[in-house]
ZAVOKE-431568 format. One line per 2 residues: number of its first residue (from 1); their letters; for each residue x, y, z of C-alpha. Coordinates in steps of 0.001 Angstrom, whole numbers, plus 500000, padded with zeros to 6 digits. Example, Ala and Ser with C-alpha at 12.3 -4.5 7.8 and 13.67 -1.06 7.14 Angstrom:
2
1	as	512300:495500:507800; 513670:498940:507140
***
This chain:
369
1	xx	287329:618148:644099; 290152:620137:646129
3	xx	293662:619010:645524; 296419:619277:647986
5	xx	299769:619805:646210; 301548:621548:649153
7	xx	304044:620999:651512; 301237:619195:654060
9	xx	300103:616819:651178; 300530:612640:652262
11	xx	301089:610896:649252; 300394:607469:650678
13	xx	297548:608787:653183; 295110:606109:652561
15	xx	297421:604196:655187; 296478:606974:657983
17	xx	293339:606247:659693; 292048:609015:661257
19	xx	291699:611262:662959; 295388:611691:663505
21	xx	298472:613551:664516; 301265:613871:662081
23	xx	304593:615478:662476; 306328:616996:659756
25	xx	309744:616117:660208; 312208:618561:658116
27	xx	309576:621262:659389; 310461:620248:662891
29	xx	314163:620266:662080; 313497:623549:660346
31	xx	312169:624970:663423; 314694:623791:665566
33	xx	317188:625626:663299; 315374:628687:663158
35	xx	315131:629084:666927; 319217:628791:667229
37	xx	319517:631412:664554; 317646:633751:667333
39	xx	318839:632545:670580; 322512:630438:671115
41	xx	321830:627432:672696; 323635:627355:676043
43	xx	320602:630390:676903; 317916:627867:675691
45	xx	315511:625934:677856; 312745:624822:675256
47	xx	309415:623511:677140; 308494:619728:676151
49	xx	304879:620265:677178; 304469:620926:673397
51	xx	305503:617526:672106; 305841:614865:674916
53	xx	307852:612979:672084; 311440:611433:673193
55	xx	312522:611606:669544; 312159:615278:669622
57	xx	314009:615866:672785; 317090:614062:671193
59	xx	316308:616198:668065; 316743:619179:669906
61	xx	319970:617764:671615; 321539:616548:668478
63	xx	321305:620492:667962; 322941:621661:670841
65	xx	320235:622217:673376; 320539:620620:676667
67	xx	318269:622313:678877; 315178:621739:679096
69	xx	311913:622723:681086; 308883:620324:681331
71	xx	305343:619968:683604; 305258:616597:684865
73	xx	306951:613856:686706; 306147:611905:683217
75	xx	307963:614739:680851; 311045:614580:682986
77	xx	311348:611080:683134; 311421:611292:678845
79	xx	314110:614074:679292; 316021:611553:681174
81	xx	315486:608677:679299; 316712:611193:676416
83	xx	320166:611633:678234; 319407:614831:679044
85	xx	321793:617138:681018; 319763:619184:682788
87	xx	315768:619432:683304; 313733:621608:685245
89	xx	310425:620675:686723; 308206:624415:686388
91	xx	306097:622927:689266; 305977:623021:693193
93	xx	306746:619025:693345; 304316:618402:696595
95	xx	302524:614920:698228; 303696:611650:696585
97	xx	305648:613972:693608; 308583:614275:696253
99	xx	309109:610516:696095; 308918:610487:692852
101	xx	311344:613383:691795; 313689:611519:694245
103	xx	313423:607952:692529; 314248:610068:689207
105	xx	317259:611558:690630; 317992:608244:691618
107	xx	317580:606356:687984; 318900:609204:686179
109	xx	321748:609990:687682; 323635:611791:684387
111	xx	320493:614428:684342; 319978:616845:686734
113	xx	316812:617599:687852; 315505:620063:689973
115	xx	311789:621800:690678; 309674:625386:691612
117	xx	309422:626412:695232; 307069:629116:695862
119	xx	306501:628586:699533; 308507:628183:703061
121	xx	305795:624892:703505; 306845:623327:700312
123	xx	310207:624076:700432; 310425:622452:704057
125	xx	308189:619233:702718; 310574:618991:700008
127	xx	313948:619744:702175; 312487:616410:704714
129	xx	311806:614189:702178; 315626:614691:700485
131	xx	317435:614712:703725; 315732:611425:704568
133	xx	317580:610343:701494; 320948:612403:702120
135	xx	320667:614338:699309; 319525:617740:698391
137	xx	317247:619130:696142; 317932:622003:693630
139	xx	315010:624655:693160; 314159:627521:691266
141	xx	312387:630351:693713; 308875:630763:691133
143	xx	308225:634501:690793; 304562:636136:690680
145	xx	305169:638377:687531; 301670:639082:686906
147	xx	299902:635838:685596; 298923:635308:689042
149	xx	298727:631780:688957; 301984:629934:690527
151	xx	304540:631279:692247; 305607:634881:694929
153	xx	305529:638423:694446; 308830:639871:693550
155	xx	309356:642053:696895; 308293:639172:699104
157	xx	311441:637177:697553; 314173:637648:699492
159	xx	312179:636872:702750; 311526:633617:701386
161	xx	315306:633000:699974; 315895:633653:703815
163	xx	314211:630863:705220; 314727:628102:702373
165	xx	318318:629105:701923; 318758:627956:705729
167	xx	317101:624071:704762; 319518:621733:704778
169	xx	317886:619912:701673; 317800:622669:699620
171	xx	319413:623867:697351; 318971:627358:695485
173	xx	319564:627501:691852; 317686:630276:690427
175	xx	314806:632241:689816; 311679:631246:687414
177	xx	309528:633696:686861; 306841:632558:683593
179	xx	304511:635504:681978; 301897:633622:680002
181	xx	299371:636574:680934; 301190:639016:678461
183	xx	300365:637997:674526; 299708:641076:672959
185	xx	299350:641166:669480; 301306:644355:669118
187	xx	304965:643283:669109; 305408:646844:670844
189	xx	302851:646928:673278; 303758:643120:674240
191	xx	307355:643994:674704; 306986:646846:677009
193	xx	304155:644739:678882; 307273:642343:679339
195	xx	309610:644727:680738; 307405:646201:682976
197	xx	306535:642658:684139; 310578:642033:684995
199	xx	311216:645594:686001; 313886:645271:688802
201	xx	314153:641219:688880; 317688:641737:687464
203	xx	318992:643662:690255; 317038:641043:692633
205	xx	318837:637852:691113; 321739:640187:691979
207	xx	320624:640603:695775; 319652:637062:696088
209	xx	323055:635999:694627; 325025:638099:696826
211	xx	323029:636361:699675; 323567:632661:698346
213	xx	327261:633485:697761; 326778:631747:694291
215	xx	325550:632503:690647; 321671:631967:690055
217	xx	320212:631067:687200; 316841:633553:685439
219	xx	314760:631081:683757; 312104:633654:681999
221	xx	309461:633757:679693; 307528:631207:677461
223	xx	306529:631364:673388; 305297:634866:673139
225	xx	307916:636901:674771; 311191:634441:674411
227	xx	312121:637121:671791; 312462:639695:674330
229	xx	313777:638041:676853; 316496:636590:674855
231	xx	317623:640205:673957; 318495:640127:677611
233	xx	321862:638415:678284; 320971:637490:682173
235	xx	318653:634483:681649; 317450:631815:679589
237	xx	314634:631820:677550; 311406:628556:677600
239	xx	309696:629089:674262; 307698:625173:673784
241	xx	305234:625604:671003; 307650:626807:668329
243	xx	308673:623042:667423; 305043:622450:666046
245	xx	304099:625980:666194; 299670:626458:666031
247	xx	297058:628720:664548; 296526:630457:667480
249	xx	300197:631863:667802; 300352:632333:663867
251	xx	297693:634296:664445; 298859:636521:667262
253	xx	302618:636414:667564; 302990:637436:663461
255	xx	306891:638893:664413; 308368:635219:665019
257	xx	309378:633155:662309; 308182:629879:662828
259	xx	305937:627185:660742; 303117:624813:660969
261	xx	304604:621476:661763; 302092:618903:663186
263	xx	298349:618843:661666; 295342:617102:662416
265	xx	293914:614611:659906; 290238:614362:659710
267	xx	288207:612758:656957; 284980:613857:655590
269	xx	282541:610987:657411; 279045:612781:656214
271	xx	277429:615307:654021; 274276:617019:655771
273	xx	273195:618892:653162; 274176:621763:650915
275	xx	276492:623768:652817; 277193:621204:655491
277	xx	279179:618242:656609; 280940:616161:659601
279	xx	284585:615087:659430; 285782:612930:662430
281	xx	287556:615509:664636; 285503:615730:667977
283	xx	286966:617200:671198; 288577:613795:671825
285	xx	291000:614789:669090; 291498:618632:669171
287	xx	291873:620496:672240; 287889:622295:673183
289	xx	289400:624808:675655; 288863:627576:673255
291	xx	285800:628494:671929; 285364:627745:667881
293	xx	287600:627904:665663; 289224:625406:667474
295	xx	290999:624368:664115; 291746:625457:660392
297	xx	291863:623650:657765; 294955:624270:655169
299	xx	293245:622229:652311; 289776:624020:653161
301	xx	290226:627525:654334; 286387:628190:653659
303	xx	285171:625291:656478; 283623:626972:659186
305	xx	283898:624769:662421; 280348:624708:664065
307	xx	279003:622298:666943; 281438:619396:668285
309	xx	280575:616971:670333; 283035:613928:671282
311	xx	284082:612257:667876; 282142:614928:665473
313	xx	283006:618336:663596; 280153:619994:662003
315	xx	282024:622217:659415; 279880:625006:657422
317	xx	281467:625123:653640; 279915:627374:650690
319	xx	279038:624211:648916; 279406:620669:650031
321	xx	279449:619441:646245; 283290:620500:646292
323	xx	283486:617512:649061; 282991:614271:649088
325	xx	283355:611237:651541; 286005:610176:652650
327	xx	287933:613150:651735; 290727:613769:654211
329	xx	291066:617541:655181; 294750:618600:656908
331	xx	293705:620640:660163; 296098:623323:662314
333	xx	295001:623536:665821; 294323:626397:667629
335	xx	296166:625441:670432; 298699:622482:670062
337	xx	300067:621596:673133; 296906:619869:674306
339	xx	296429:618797:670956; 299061:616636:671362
341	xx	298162:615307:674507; 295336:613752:672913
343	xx	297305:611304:670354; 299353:607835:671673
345	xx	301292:608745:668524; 302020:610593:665886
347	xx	302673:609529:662173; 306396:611016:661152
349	xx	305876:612318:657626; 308777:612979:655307
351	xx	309037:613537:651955; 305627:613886:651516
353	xx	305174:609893:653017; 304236:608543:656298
355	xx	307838:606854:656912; 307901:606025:661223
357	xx	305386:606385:664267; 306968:608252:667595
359	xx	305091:607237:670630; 303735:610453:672643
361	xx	305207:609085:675823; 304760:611790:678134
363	xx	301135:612471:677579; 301080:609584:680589
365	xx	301071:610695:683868; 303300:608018:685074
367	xx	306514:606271:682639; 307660:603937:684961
369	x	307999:606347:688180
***
């Protein structure tokens, strides 16, 4: 039989069904702590995609952080609840989403909130829709820097800062530019990736400032390059993960300093045969974007994770007489953040005990707006 006496060991886990998430709370706080020791907080802009939790927003607030960047209509609605000062939607808001930013502005008055433009047609759908409310929005102009998903090329910029500036519903109030393309494993090679990626958008926040006739704000960057961004003193940095942290950055990003804190409990549900067995973590409870290992297993390093389907892991072990049923295993994802998003809650575990439950709010697409 494998014992656990570690740091991830639940002394009272028999009152966890699972599968389940579970936060580690002075891990969390540790975390937290560890990020402020790197970058101050006033050049901070955490992501919440990674945790969706309110109680970790105001965590990170009773720190000193309070910026913050988040995905959904849902995440910025917890930032508000939260108190908040100032959010940042990294999304064109388009369709009903205009409404809806707009009846968050209106409940949340203390926070402000403001969204990615990355188009003259968006910006002008959102300008209409704030004027009709005689207000004005406040946008972040999304730069292309390579991950060629969201947002303009760099030298096509000022064209566009031309023709939103002019919309009377707008408002610009920086750039964004994110570069989740570059994740190099090599520290080196990842850095000058990075700069090459923001070669010249200093001296275009310059230009585009000189045109606005006010200071804009950089928002640059996510988890694996926050480090070199933040040894840049024109912009604020959006690492997410690094409150729970994952096996997948662990794995890749070895140069940052943080630690596993939120797991996956599974329990041993059947032994197939010698050097087999099932433990209840199917893709409805660890994200299956990435191809296996989608998980590792702290208290069972040998398990090799082998077919999934929706409530079933099939994990290949050197002998399955070292197992037996029942037996819960302590899992780090590959991949968190939509991790997470699978879980209505999470179990709060400190001191070794299961001691609150924290709702995962924002994994809904709609709070109350």
């Amino acid at each position: 039989m494998m014992k656990n006496p570690d740091w991830y060991h639940i002394e009272d886990v028999d009152r966890i069904d699972s599968p389940a998430l579970c936060v580690y709370k002075d891990r969390v706080k540790q975390n937290i702590n560890l990020l402020l020791g790197v970058v101050p907080p006033q050049r901070l802009r955490p992501h919440v995609k990674t945790h969706k939790m309110l109680e970790l927003s105001r965590m990170m607030m009773d720190a000193g952080i309070s910026k913050f960047k988040c995905a959904t209509i849902a995440e910025a609605e917890m930032l508000g609840m939260a108190g908040a000062r100032d959010v940042l939607m990294a999304y064109e808001v388009t369709g009903p989403k205009i409404q809806r930013l707009l009846k968050l502005i209106k409940k949340y008055p203390g926070t402000r909130f403001s969204c990615l433009v990355d188009s003259a047609a968006g910006a002008l759908a959102l300008s209409d829709g704030f004027i009709r409310e005689q207000l004005q929005a406040e946008v972040y102009m999304d730069l292309n820097v390579g991950m060629n998903r969201t947002g303009i090329l760099p030298a096509d910029a000022p064209a566009l800062f031309e023709t939103i500036h002019l919309l009377k519903g707008i408002r610009v109030a920086g750039l964004h530019a994110y570069d989740g393309h570059i994740h190099d494993k090599d520290p080196e090679i990842r850095r000058k990736r990075c700069l090459e990626a923001f070669a010249g958008t200093s001296e275009l926040k310059k230009q585009l400032e000189s045109a606005a006739g006010h200071p804009l704000t950089l928002v640059a960057g996510g988890s694996p390059t926050f480090l070199i961004h933040a040894a840049q003193d024109d912009r604020e940095c959006s690492p997410g993960t690094f409150i729970f942290w994952d096996k997948g950055y662990a794995e890749n990003l070895a140069d940052q300093p943080f630690q596993f804190a939120a797991l996956l409990l599974c329990r041993v549900v059947s032994i197939i045969s010698s050097q087999l067995l099932c433990v209840d973590l199917g893709h409805k409870s660890v994200a299956a974007e990435n191809p296996q290992p989608r998980v590792f297993f702290l208290n069972a390093p040998e398990a090799v994770p082998g077919a999934q389907s929706e409530e079933h892991l099939v994990l290949t072990v050197t002998d399955t007489r070292n197992y037996e049923i029942g037996q819960v295993l302590y899992g780090v994802p590959w991949h968190i953040c939509p991790s997470v998003a699978l879980y209505d809650r999470a179990m709060v575990i400190d001191n070794n005990r299961w001691q609150e439950t924290w709702n995962v709010i924002a994994r809904q697409r709609m709070i109350s707006i």
